[in-house]
DSSP file (Angstrom, degrees, kcal/mol; ACC not computed):
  #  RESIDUE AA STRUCTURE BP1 BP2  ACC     N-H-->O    O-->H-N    N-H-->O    O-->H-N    TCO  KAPPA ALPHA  PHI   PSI    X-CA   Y-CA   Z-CA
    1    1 A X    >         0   0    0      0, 0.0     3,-1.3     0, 0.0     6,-0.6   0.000 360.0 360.0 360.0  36.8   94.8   99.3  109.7
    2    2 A X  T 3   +     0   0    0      1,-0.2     0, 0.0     5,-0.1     0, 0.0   0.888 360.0  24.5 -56.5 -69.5   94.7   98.8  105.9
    3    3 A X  T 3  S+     0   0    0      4,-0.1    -1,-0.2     5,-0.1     2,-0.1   0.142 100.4 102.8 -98.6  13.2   96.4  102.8  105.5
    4    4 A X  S <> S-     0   0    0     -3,-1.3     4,-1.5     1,-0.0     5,-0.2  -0.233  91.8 -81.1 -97.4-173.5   98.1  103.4  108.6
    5    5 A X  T  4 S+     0   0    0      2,-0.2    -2,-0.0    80,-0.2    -1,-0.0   0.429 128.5  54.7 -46.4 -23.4  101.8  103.3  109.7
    6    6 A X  T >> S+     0   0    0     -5,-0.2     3,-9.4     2,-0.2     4,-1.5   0.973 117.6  45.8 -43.9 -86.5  102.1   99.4  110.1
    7    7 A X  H 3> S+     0   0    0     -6,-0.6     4,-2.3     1,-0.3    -2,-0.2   0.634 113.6  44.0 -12.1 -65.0  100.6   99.5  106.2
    8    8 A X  H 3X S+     0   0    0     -4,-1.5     4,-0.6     1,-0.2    -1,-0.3   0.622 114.3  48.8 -79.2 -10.9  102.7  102.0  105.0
    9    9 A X  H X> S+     0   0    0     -3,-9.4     4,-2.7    -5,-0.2     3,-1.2   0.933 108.4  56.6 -84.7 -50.1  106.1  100.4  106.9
   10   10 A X  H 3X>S+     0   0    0     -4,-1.5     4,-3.8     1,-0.2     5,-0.6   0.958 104.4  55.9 -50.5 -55.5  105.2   96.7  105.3
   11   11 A X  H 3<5S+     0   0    0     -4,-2.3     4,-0.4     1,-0.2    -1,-0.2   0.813 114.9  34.3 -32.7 -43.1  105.3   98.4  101.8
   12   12 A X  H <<5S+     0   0    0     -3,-1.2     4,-0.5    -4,-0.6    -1,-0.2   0.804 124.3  44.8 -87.1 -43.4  108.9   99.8  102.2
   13   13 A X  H ><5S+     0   0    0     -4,-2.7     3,-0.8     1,-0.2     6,-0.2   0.887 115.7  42.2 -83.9 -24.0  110.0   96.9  104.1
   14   14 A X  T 3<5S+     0   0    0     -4,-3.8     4,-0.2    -5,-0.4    -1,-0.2   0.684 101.8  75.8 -71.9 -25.9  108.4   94.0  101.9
   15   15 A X  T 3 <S+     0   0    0     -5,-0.6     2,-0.2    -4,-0.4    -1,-0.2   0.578  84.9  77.8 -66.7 -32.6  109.5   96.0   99.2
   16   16 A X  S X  S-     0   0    0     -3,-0.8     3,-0.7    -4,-0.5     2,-0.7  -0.277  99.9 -73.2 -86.1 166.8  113.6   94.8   99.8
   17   17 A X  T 3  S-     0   0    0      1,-0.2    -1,-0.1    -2,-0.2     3,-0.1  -0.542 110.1  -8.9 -68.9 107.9  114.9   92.0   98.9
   18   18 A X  T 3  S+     0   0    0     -2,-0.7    15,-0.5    -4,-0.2     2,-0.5   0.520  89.4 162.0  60.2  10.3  113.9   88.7  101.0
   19   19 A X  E <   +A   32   0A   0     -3,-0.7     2,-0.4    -6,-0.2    -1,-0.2  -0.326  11.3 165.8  -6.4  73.3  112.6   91.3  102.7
   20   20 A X  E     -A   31   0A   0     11,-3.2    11,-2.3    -2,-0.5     2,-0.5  -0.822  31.2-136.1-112.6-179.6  109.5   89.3  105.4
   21   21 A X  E     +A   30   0A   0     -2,-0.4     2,-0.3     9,-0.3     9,-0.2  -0.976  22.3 176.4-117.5 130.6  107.7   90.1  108.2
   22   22 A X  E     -A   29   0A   0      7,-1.8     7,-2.1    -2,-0.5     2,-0.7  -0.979  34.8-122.7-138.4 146.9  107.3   87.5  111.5
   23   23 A X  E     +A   28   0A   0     -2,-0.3     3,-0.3     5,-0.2     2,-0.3  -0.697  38.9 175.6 -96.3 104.7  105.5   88.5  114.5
   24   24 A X  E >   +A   27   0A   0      3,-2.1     3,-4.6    -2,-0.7    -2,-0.0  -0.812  65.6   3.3-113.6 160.6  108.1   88.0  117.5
   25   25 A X  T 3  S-     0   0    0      1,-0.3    -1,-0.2    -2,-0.3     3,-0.0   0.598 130.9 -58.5  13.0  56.9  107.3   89.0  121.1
   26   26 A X  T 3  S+     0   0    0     -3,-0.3    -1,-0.3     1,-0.1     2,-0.3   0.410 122.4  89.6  74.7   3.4  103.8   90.0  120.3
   27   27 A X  E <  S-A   24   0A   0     -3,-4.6    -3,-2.1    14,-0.0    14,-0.1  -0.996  82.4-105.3-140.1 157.0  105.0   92.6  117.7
   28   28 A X  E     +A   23   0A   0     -2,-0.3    12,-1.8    -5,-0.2     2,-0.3  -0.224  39.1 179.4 -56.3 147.2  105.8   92.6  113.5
   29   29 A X  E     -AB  22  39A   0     -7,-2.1    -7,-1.8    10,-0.2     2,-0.4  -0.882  21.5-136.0-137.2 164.2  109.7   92.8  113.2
   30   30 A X  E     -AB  21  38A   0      8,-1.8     7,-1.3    -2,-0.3     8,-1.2  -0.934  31.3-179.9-139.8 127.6  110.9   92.7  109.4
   31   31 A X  E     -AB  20  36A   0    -11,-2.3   -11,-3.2    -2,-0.4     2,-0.4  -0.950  33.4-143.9-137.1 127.8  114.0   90.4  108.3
   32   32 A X  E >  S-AB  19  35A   0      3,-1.9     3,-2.7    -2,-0.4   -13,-0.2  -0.974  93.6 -18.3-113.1 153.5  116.3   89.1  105.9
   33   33 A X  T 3  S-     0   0    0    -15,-0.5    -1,-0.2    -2,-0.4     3,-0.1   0.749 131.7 -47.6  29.9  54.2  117.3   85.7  106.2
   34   34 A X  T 3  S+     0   0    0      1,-0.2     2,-0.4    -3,-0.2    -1,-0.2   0.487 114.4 119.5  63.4  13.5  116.1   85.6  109.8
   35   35 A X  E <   -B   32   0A   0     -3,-2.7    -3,-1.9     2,-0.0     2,-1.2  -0.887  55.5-145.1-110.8 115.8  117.8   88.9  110.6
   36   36 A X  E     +B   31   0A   0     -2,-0.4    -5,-0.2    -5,-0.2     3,-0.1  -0.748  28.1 167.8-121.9 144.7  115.8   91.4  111.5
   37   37 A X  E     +     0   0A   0     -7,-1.3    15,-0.8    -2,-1.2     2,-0.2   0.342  66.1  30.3-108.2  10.3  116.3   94.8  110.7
   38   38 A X  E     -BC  30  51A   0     -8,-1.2    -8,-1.8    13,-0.1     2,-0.3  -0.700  55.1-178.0-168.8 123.0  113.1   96.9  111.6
   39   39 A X  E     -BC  29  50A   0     11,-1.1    11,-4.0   -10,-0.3     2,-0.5  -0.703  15.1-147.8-109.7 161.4  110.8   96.0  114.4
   40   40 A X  E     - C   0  49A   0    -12,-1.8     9,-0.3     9,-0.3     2,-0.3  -0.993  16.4-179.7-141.6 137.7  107.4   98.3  115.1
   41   41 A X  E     - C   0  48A   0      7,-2.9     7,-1.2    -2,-0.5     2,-0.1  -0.814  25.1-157.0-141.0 159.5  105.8   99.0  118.3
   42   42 A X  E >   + C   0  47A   0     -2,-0.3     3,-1.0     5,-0.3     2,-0.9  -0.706  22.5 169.7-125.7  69.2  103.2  100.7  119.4
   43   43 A X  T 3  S+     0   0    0      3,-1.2    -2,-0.0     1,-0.2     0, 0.0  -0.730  74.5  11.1-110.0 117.6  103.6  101.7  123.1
   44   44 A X  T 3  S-     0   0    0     -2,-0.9    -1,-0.2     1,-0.1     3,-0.1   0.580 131.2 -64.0  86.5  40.7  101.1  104.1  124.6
   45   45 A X  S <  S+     0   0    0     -3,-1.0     2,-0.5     1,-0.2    -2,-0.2   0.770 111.0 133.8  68.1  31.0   98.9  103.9  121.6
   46   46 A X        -     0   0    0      2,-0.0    -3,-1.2    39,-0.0    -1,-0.2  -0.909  48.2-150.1-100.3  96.1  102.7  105.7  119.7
   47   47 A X  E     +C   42   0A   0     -2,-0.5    38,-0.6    -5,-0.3    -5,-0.3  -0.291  37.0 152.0 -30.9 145.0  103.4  103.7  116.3
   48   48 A X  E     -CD  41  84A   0     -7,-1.2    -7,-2.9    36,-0.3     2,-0.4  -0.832  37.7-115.7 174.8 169.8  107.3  104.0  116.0
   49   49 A X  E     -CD  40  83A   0     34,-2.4    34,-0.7    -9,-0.3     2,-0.6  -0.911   6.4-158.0-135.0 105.9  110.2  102.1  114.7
   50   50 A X  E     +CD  39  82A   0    -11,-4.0   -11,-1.1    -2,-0.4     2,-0.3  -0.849  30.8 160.1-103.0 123.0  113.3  100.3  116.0
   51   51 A X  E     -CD  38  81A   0     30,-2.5    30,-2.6    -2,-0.6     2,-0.4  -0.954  41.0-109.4-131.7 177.1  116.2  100.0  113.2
   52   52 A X        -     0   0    0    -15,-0.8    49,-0.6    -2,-0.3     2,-0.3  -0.635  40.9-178.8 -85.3 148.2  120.3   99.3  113.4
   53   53 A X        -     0   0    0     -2,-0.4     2,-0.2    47,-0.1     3,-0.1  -0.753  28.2 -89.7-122.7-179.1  122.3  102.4  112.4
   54   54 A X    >>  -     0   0    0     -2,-0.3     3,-2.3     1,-0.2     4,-0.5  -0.598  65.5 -56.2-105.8 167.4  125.8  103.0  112.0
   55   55 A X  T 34 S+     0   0    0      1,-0.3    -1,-0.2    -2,-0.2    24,-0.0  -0.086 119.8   0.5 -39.5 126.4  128.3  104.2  114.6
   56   56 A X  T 3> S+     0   0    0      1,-0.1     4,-0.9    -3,-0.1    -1,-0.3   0.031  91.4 106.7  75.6 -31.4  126.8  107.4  115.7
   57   57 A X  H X>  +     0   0    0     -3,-2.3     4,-1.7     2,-0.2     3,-0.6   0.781  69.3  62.5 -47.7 -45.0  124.3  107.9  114.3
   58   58 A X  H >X S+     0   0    0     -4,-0.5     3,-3.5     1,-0.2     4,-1.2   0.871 107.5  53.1 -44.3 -89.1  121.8  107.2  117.0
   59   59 A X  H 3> S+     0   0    0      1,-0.3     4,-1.2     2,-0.2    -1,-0.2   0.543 109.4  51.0 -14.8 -38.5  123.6  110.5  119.0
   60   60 A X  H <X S+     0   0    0     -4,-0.9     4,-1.2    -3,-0.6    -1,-0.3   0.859 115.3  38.8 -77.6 -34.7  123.0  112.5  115.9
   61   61 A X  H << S+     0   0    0     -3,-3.5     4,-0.4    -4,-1.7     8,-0.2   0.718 115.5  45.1 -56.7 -44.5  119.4  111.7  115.5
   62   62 A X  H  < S+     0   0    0     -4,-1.2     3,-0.5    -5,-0.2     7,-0.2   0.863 114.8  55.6 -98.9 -32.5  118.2  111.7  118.8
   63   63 A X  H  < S+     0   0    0     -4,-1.2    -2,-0.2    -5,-0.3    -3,-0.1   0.911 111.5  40.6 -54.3 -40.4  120.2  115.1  119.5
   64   64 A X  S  < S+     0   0    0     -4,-1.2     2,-0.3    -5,-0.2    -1,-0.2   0.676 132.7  19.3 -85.9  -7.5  118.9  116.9  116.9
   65   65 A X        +     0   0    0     -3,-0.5     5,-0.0    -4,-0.4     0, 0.0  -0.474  52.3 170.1-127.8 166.6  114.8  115.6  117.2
   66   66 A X  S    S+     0   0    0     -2,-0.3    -3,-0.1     3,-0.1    -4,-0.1  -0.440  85.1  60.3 -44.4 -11.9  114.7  114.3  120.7
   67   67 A X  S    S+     0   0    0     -5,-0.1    17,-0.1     1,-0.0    -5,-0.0   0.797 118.0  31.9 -90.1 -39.8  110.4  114.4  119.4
   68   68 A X  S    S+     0   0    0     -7,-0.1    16,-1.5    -6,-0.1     2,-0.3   0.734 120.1  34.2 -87.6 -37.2  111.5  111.8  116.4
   69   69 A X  E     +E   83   0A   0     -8,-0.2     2,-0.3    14,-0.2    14,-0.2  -0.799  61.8 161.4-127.7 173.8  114.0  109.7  117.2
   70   70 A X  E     -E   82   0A   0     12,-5.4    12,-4.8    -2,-0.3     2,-0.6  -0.971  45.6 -86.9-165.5 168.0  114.9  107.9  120.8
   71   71 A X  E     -E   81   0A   0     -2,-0.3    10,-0.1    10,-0.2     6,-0.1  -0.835  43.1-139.9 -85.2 122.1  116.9  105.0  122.1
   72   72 A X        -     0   0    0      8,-0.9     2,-0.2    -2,-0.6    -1,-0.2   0.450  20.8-104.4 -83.1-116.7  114.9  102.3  122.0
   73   73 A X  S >  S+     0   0    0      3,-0.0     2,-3.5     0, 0.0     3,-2.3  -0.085  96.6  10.1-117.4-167.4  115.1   99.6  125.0
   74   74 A X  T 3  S+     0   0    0      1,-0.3    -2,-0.0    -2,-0.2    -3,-0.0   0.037 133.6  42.9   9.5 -11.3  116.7   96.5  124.8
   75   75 A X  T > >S+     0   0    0     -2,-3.5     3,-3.4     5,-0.1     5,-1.2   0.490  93.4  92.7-126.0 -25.5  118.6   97.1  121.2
   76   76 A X  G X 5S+     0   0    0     -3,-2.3     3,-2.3     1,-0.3    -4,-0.2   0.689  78.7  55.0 -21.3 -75.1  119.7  101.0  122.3
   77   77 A X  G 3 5S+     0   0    0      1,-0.3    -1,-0.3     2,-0.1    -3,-0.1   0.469 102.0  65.2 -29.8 -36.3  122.9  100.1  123.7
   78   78 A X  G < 5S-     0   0    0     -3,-3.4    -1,-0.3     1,-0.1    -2,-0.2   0.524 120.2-105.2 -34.9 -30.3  123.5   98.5  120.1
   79   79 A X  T < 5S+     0   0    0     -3,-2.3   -21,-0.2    -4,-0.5    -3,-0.2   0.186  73.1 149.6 109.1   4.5  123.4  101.6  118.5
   80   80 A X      < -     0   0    0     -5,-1.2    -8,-0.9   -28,-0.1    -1,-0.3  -0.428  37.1-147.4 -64.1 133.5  119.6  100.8  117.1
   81   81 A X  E     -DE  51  71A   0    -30,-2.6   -30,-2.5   -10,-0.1     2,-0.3  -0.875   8.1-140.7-102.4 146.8  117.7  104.5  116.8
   82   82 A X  E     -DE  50  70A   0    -12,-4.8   -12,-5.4   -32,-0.2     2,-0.3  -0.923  13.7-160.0-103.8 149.0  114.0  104.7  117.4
   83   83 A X  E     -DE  49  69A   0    -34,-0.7   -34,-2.4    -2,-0.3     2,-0.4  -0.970  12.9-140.0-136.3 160.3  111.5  106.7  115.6
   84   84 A X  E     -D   48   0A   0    -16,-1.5     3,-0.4    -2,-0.3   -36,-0.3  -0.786  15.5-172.7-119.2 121.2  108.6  107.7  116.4
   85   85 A X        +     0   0    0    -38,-0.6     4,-0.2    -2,-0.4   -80,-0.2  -0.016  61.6  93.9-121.0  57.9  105.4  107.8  113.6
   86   86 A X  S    S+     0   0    0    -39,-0.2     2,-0.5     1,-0.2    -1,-0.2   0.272  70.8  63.0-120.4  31.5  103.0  109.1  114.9
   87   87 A X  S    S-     0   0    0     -3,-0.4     3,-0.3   -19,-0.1    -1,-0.2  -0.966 123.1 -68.8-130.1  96.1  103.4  112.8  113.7
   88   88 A X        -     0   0    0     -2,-0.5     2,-0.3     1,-0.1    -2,-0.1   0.379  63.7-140.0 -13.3 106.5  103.1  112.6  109.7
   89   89 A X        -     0   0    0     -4,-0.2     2,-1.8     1,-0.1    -1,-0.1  -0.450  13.4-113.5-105.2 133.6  106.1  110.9  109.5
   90   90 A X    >>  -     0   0    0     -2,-0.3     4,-4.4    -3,-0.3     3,-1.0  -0.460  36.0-157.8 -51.3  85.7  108.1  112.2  106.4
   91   91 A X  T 34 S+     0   0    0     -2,-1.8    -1,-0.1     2,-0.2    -2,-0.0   0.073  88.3  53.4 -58.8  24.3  107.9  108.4  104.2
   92   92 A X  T 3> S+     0   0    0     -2,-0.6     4,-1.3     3,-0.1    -1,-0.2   0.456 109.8  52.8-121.9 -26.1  110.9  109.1  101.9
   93   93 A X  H <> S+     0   0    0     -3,-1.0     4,-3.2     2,-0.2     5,-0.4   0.767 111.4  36.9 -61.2 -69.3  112.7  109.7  105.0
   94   94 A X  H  X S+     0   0    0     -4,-4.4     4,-0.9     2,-0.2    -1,-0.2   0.629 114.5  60.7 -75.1  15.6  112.0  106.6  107.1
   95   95 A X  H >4>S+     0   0    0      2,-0.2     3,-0.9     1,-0.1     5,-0.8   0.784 106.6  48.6-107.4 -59.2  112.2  104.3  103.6
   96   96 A X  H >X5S+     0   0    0     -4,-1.3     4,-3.5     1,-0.2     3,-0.7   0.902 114.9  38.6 -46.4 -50.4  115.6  105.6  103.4
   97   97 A X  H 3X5S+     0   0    0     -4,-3.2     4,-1.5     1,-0.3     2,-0.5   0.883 114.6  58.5 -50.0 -36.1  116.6  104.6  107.6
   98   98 A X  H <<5S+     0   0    0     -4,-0.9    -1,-0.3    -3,-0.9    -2,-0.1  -0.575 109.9  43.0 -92.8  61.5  114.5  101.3  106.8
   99   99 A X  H <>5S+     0   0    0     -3,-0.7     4,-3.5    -2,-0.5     5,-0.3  -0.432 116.7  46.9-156.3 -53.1  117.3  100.7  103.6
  100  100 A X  H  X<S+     0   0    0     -4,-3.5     4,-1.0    -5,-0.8     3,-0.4   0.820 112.9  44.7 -74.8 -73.7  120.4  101.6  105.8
  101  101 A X  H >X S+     0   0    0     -4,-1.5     3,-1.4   -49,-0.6     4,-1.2   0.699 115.6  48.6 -88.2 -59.0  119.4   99.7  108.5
  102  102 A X  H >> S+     0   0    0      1,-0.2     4,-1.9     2,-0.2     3,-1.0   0.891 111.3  53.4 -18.8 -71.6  118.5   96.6  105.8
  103  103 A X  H 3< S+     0   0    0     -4,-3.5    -2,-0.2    -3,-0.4    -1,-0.2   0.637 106.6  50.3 -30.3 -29.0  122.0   97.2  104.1
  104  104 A X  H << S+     0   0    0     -3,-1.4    -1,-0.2    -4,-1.0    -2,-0.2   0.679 122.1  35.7 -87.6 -33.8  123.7   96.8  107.6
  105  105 A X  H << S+     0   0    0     -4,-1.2    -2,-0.2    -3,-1.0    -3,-0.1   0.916  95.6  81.2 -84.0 -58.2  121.7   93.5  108.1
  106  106 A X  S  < S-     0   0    0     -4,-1.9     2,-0.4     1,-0.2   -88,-0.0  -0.004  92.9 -92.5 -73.2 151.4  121.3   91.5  104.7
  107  107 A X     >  -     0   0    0      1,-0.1     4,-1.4     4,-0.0     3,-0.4  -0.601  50.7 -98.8 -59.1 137.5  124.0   89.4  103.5
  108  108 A X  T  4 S+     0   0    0     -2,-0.4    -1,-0.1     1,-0.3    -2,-0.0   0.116 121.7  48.4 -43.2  -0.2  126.4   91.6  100.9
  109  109 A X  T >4 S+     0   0    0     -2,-0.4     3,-2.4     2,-0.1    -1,-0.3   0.795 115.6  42.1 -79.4 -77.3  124.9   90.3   97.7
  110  110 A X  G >4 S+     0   0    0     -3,-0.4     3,-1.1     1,-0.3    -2,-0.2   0.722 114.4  52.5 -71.8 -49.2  121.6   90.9   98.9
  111  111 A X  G >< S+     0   0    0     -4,-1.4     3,-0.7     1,-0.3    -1,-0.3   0.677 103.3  56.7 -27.8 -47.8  122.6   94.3  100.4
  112  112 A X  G <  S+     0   0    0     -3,-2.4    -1,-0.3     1,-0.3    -2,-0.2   0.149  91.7  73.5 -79.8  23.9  124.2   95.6   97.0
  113  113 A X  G <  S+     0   0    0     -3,-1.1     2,-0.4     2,-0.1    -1,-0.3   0.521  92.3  63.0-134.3 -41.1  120.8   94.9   95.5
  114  114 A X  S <  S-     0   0    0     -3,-0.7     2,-0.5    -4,-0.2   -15,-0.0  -0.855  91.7-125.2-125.3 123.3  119.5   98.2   97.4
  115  115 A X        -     0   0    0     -2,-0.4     2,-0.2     1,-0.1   -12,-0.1  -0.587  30.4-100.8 -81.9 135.6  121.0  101.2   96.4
  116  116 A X        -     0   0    0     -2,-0.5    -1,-0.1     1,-0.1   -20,-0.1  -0.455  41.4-128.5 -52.1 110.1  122.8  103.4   99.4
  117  117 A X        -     0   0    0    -21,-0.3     2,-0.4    -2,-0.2     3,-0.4   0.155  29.0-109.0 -70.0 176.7  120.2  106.1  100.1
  118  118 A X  S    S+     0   0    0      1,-0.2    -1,-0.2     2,-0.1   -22,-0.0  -0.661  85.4  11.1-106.9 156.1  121.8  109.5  100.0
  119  119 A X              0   0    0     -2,-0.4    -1,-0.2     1,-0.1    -2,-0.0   0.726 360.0 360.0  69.8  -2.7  122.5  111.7  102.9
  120  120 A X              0   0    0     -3,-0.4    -1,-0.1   -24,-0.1    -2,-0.1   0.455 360.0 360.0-134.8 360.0  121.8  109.4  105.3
């Protein structure tokens, strides 16, 4: 799966700072300092995305795509939004959601290291 969505999420996510990937309950989830902030699923052969967001945000997201974004299972109630990539997923887009959701995670050194995307 050398060019698919996995690929193209490890780039962005590997990308941050202390930024790994560990394989937890049979799927990649992507972490700093043991924190993770974007896990990737595949459920009904749909690649898609779980990250944290800020207050509201889920509600704004999933209202305005219900096709793109969703509440994911187990993290929903958190406020975590899922998106879904298996409709050529705008990449400038999710690298920005995969940043906020990093920022929200990483310790506040590591965090100021990654510039606050815009608009999002």
């Amino acid at each position: 799966m050398a060019r698919g969505p996995l690929a193209q999420l490890r780039k962005i996510c590997l990308a941050l700072p202390e930024g790994v990937e560990q394989e937890t309950w049979e799927i990649p989830t992507f972490r700093v300092r043991a924190k993770i902030f974007v896990m990737y699923t595949a459920d009904d052969d749909r690649p898609a995305i779980w990250m944290k967001a800020p207050p509201g945000s889920q509600d704004i997201l999933v209202g305005a795509d219900p096709e793109r974004f969703f509440v994911p299972p187990y993290v929903g109630h958190k406020g975590w939004v899922g998106m879904h990539l298996d409709r050529r997923p705008n990449w400038r887009e999710v690298a920005a959601l995969v940043k906020r959701s990093y920022r929200m995670t990483a310790p506040k050194r590591l965090a100021q290291l990654v510039p606050a995307p815009a608009n999002t």
